[in-house]
C-alpha positions as CSV (number, residue, x, y, z in Angstrom):
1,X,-89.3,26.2,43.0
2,X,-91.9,25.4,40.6
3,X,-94.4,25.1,43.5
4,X,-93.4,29.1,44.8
5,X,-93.8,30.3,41.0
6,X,-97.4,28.7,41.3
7,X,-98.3,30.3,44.4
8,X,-97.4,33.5,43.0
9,X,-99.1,33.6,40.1
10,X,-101.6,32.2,42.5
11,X,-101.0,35.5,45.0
12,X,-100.9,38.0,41.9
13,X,-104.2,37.0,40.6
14,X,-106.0,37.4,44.0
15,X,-104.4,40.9,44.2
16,X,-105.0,41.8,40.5
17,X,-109.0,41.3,41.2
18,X,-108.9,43.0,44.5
19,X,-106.9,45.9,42.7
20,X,-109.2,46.1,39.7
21,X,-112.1,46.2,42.2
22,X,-110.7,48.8,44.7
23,X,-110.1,50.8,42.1
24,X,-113.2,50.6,40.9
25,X,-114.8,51.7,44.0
26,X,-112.2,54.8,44.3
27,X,-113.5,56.1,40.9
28,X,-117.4,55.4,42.4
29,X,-116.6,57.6,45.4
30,X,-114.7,60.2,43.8
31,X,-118.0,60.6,41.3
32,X,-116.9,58.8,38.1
33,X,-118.9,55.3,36.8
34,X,-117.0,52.3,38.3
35,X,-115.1,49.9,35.9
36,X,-118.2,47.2,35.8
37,X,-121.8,46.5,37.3
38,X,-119.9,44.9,40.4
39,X,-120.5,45.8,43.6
40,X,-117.2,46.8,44.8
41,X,-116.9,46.5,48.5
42,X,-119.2,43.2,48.0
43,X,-116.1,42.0,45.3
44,X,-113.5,42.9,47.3
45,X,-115.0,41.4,50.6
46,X,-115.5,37.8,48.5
47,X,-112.2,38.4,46.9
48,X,-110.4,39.1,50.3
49,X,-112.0,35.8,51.7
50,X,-111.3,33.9,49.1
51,X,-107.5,34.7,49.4
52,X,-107.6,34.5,53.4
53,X,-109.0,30.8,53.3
54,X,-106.4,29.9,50.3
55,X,-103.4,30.9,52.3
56,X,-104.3,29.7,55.3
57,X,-105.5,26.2,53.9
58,X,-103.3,23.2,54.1
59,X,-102.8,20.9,51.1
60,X,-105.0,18.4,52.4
61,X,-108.2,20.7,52.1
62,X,-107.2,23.3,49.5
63,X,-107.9,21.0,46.6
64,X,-111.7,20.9,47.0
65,X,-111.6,24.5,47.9
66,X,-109.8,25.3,44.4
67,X,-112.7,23.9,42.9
68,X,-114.8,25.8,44.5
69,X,-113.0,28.9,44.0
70,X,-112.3,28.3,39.9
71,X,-116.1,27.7,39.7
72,X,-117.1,30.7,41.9
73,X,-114.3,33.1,39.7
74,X,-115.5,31.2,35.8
75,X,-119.6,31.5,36.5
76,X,-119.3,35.3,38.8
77,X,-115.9,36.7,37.1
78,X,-115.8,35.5,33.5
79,X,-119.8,34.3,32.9
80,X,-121.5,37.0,34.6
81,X,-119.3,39.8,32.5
82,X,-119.6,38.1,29.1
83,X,-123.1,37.3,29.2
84,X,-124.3,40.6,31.3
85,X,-121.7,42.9,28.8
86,X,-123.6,46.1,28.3
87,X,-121.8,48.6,27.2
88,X,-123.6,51.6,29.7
89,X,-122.8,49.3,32.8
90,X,-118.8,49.2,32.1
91,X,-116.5,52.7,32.4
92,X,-114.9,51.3,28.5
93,X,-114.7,48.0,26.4
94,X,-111.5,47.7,28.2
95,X,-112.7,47.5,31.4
96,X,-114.8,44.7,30.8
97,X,-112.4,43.0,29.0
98,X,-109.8,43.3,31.8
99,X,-112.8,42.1,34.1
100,X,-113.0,39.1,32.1
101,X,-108.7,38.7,31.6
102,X,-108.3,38.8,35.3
103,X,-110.7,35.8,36.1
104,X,-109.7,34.0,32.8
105,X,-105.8,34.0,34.7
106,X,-107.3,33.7,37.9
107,X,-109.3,30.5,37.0
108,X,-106.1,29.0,34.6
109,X,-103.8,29.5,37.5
110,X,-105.9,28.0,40.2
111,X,-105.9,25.4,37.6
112,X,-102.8,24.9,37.6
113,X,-102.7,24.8,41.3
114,X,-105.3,22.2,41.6
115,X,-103.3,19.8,39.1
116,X,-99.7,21.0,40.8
């Protein structure tokens, strides 16, 4: 049981980023500023990967992958948007801090994967 509620919170962070992406890129094309710098296809791409390989990994090989992954999400998803925060590249303060909350959750539940 405890192991499913991992892997969903696992799941839900996966989809969160692709959501916060796609939407970003459905505000681009309709002719509004995107939520962050981002490039979204590029973000949703990684981020569809990334999910792809940790489904279809088996426990033997998804621990060195996690760390990969929470290292990949903490220096391009939580480094990148603290450090690069100007306030003309985001669509509001609260898109770049959902940007940053996201991968903050993403990278504490993979965490919790790993250690699981």
């Amino acid at each position: 049981m405890q192991a499913e509620l991992i892997d969903i919170a696992a799941v839900a962070y996966f989809m969160l980023a692709i959501g916060y992406n796609l939407t970003s890129l459905v505000l681009a094309d309709c002719g509004s500023p995107p939520l962050a710098p981002t490039e979204p296809v590029q973000a949703i791409l990684m981020m569809t990967a990334l999910y792809l390989v940790y489904a279809a990994a088996d426990s033997g090989i998804r621990g060195p992958l996690l760390a990969v992954f929470i290292f990949l999400i903490a220096r391009f998803g939580i480094y990148r948007h603290v450090v690069g925060y100007d306030a003309s590249r985001y669509a509001s303060r609260f898109a770049w801090a959902s940007a940053i909350g996201i991968n903050v959750y993403g990278v504490c539940v993979l965490c919790i994967t790993l250690m699981a």
